[in-house]
N, C-alpha and C positions, 0 to 999 in steps of 0.2 A: 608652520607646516611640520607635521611629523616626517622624520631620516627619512623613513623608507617611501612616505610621498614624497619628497625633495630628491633622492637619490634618483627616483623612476621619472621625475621631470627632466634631471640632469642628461640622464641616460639617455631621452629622448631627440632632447635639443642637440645632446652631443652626436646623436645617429642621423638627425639631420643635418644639421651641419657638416660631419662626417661625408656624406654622401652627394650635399649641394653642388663642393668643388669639381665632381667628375661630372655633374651635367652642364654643369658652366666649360667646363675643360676638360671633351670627352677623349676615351682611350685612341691610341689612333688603331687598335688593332683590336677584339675581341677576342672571349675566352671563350675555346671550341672547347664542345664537351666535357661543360664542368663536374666534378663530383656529385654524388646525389650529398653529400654532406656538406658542401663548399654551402650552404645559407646557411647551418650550424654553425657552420668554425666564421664565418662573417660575425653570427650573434657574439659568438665566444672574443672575438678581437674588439667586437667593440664595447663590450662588457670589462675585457682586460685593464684597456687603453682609459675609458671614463675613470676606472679605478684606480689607476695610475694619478690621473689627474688628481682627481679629490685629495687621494691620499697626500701627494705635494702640495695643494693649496692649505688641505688642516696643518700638514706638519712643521713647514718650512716657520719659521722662528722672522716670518717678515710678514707685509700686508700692502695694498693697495696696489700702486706703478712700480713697484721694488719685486713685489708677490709675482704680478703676471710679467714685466720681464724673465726674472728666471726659473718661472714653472716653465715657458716658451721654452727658454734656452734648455732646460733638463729635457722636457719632454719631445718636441721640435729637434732639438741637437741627437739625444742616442737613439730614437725612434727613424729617424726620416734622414738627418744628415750622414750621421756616420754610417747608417748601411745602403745611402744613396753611391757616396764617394764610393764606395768600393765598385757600385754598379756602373761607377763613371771610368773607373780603371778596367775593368774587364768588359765594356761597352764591346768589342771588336766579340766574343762567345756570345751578343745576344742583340744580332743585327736586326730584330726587329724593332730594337729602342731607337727611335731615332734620334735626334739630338732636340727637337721642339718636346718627344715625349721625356727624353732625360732631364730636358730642364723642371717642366710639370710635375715628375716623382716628385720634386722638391718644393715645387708649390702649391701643390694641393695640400695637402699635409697641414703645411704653412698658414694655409685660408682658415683651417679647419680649427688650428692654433691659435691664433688671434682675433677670432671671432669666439670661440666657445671658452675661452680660460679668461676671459673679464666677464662673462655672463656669471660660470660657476663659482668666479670670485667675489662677485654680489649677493649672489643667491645664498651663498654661504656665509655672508655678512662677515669678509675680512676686506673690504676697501678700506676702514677706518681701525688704526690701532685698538684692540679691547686690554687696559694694563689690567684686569682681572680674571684674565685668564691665562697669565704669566703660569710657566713652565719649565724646571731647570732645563738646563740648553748645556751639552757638552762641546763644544768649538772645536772640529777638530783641526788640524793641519799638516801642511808637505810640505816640507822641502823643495831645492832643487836636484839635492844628489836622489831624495827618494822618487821623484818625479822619471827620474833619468832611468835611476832603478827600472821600477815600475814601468816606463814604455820599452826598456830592451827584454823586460818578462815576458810585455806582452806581444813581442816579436817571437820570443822562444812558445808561450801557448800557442799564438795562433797559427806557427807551424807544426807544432805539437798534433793538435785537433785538429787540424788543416788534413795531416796524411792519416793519423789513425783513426778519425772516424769517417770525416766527407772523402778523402780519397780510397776508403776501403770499396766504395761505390763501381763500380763498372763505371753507370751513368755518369757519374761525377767526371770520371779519368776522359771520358770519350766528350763530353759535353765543351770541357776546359782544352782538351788539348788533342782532339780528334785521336786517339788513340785509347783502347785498353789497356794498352801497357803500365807495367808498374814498375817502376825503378828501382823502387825501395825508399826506406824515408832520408837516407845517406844522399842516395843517388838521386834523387828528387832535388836536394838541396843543391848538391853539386850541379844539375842540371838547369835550376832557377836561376843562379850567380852566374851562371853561362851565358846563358841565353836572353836576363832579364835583372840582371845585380842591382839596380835601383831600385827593384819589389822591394826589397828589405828594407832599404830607406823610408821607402811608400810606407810601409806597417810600423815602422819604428815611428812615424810620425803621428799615424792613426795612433797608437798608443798613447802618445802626447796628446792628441785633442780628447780622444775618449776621457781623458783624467781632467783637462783643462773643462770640458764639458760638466762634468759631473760634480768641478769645486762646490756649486752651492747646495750642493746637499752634505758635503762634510762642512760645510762652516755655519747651513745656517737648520740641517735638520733637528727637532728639536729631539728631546729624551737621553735615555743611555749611549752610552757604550757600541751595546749588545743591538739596540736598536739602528744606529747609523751602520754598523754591519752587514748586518740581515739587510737593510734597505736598500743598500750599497747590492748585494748578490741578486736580489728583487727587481731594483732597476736596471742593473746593469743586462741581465740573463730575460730580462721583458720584450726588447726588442723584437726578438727570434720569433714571438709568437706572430709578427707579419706573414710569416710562410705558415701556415695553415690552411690559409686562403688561397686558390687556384691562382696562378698567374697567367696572362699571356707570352711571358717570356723564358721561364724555365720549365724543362719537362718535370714532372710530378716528383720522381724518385732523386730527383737532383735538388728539389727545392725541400724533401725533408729531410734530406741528408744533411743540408745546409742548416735546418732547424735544430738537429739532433747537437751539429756539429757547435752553433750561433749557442746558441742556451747554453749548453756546458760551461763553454771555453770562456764567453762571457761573463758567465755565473762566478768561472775561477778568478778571473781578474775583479770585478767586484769586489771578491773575498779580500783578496789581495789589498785593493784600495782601502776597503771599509777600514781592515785591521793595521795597514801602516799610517792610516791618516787618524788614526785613534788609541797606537799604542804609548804613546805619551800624557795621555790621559786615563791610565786604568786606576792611578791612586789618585784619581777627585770621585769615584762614583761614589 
């Protein structure tokens, strides 16, 4: 079968199975007056998300029960867990999640996961090692101290892009904290430590799974350098494209602000990852 026929099969199986999970395990609330765009940006995320996939099954430097474990865990982990957990801690701004539909965010996903990433693993003929299609492979690695690094960064980004892009929102400010008010980004922090001093622990840990999440793409993607980089900002900055799509839970201008906000700041920490889990590799390219 010719890529671009196999690709539009993938695309397909993946749009159904994509969409299986929510008639199996429908929303418990609907989305009142969607966008006349909202079945574009549907096509556009599931165009994104298929190409995610592929891309992890061709590239990742493994095959078979090893391959779709950790295509699951890359894709499944920074698509669906890590921006579930967040919607598990601020569950109380979006009381229409109830607790049957918060577990569900994380299972349909999941259905979608594990049914469609052994199919495109076959399809694409990596069940079975090929040693002739052997490709050098740069390993990268972390540390502990960079790990550490790295998730107190990524407490500093996501407060960072937290106040200067999603809180520059009105919506955002009144959404989170029934109030327009703006503190400032000093007084914000002072006011979080007040009122909520564990959040920083909360993010300081997301930062550690985000990284713990994302290991098998520095250990086992294959190519350059330059490559696990760029993949590392790609995948990490991918997520965010879930808010394009109308939600029942968040008002519109709060859920692209969070996209505006997700993609950046995401994007930065990628950057972040790619280049400390690969800078002791720059004299083997």
């Amino acid at each position: 079968m010719k890529p671009p026929l196999k690709f539009l099969l993938l695309f397909l199986i993946f749009s159904l199975l994509f969409i299986l999970p929510a008639v199996i395990i429908p929303f418990d609330i609907k989305i009142e007056n969607p966008s006349e765009y909202n079945a574009f940006m549907i096509f556009l995320l599931l165009l994104t998300e298929v190409s995610v996939i592929l891309y992890l099954i061709k590239r990742l430097n493994l095959w078979g029960m090893n391959l779709f474990f950790f295509v699951v865990i890359i894709f499944w982990g920074l698509h669906t867990f890590m921006t579930q957990v967040e919607t598990w801690y601020f569950k109380e701004a979006m009381p229409a999640i109830t607790h049957e539909e918060l577990r569900n965010l994380f299972l349909r996903p999941l259905i979608t996961s594990i049914t469609f990433i052994p199919l495109a693993i076959w399809i694409l003929g990596k069940w079975k090692q090929d040693t002739s299609s052997a490709e050098s492979h740069i390993r990268g690695s972390l540390n502990w101290r960079k790990i550490l690094s790295l998730s107190v960064a990524y407490v500093a980004i996501y407060f960072t892009f937290g106040y200067f892009v999603a809180w520059q929102f009105e919506e955002v400010r009144i959404f989170y904290s029934g109030s327009p008010e703006n503190a400032g980004f000093i007084g914000g922090l002072k006011q979080t430590w007040q009122t909520n001093s564990t959040f920083f622990l909360f993010q300081l840990f997301r930062g550690f799974l985000w990284i713990m999440i994302g290991l098998p793409i520095i250990f086992y993607l294959k190519g350059s350098k330059r490559e696990k980089i760029i993949a590392c900002v790609i995948l990490y900055s991918i997520p965010a494209i879930q808010l394009v799509v109308d939600n029942p839970f968040m008002p519109q201008q709060v859920r692209l602000a969070h996209l505006l906000e997700v993609s950046t700041s995401n994007g930065l920490f990628g950057l972040l990852i790619g280049y400390a889990s690969t800078r002791n590799d720059a004299n083997r390219q």
